[in-house]
N, C-alpha and C positions, 0 to 999 in steps of 0.2 A: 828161614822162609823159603828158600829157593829147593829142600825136600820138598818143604808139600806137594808144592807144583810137580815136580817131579815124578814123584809117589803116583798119583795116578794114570799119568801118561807112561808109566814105565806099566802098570797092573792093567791098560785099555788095550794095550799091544801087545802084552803074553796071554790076554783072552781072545785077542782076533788072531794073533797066530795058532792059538790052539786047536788042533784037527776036532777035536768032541767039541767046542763050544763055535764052531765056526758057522754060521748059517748055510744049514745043506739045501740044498732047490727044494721046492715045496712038491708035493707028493701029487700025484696026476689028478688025486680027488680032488684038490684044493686049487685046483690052477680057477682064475677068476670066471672063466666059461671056457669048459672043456669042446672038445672036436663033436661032439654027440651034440651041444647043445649049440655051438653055428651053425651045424645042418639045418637041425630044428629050426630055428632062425629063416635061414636061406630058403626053406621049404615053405612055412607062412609066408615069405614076400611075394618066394612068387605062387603062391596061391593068392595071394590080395591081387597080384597084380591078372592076375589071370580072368579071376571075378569082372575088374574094372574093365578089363579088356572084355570080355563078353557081352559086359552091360553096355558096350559101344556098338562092338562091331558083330556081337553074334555071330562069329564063326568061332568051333573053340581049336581045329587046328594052328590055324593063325597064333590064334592067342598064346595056347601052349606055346610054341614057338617063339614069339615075341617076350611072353614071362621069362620064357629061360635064357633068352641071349640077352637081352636089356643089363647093363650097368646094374650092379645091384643097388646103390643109389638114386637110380633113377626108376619114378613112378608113375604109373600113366597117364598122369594127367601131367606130368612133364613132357611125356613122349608126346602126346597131343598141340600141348601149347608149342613146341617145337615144330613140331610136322605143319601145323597151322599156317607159318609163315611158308611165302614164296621160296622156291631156291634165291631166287636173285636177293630177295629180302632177307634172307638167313645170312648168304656170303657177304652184304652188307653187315649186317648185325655181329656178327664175327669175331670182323677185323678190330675190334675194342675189348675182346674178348683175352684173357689169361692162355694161355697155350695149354693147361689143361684141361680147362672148358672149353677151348676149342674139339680137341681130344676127345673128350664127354659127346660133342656132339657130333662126330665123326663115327664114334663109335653107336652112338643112337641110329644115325641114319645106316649104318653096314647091319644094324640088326633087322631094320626093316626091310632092308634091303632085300635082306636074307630068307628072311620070312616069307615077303610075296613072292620071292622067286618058287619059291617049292611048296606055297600051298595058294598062288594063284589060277585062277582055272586057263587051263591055256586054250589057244586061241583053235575056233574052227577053222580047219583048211578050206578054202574056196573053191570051188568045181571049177575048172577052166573050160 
């Protein structure tokens, strides 16, 4: 009895040590989504998100801007329901928050941030 058992545990491990039968990494065609096709991806988001942004704020520098630095998880009508609250009501809101959703929304507000800075109209100087 104690062959049998044997017999195949000795034939599963001179097939996994075998260089020919040994599972070689899959072929760059077959990777489950290639580098070509997260772009593609990455490019519709932030086109959706870009549309969304327009259909608000109607400026589309802004938006470009804002579609391309935004979290790629994050959607505009996230960004919104976000920006919506107070500072004070957000820094409240927060503190109950997971440290990478903190993060999430740190990173939201450095995009806006960013954004208005260099494509808000700046301000007229005053005659003295």
């Amino acid at each position: 009895m104690r062959k049998r058992t044997l017999l195949p545990t000795l034939l599963l491990l001179a097939a996994v040590s075998t260089p020919a039968l040994a599972a070689a990494p899959p072929p760059e065609s077959n990777r489950l989504i290639n580098i070509e096709q997260m772009q593609g991806i990455g490019q519709q988001v932030a086109q959706q998100k870009r549309e969304e942004c327009l259909r608000a704020f109607a400026y589309a520098p802004f938006c470009r801007c804002l579609a391309e630095s935004l979290p790629f998880q994050v959607g505009m009508q996230d960004y919104m329901r976000i920006l919506a609250n107070s500072p004070a009501e957000l820094k409240e809101r927060r503190k109950g928050l997971p440290p990478e959703e903190q993060q999430l929304i740190d990173a939201i507000l450095g995009s806006r941030d960013r954004c208005v800075q260099v494509f808000a109209p700046q301000p007229v100087p005053q005659a003295k």
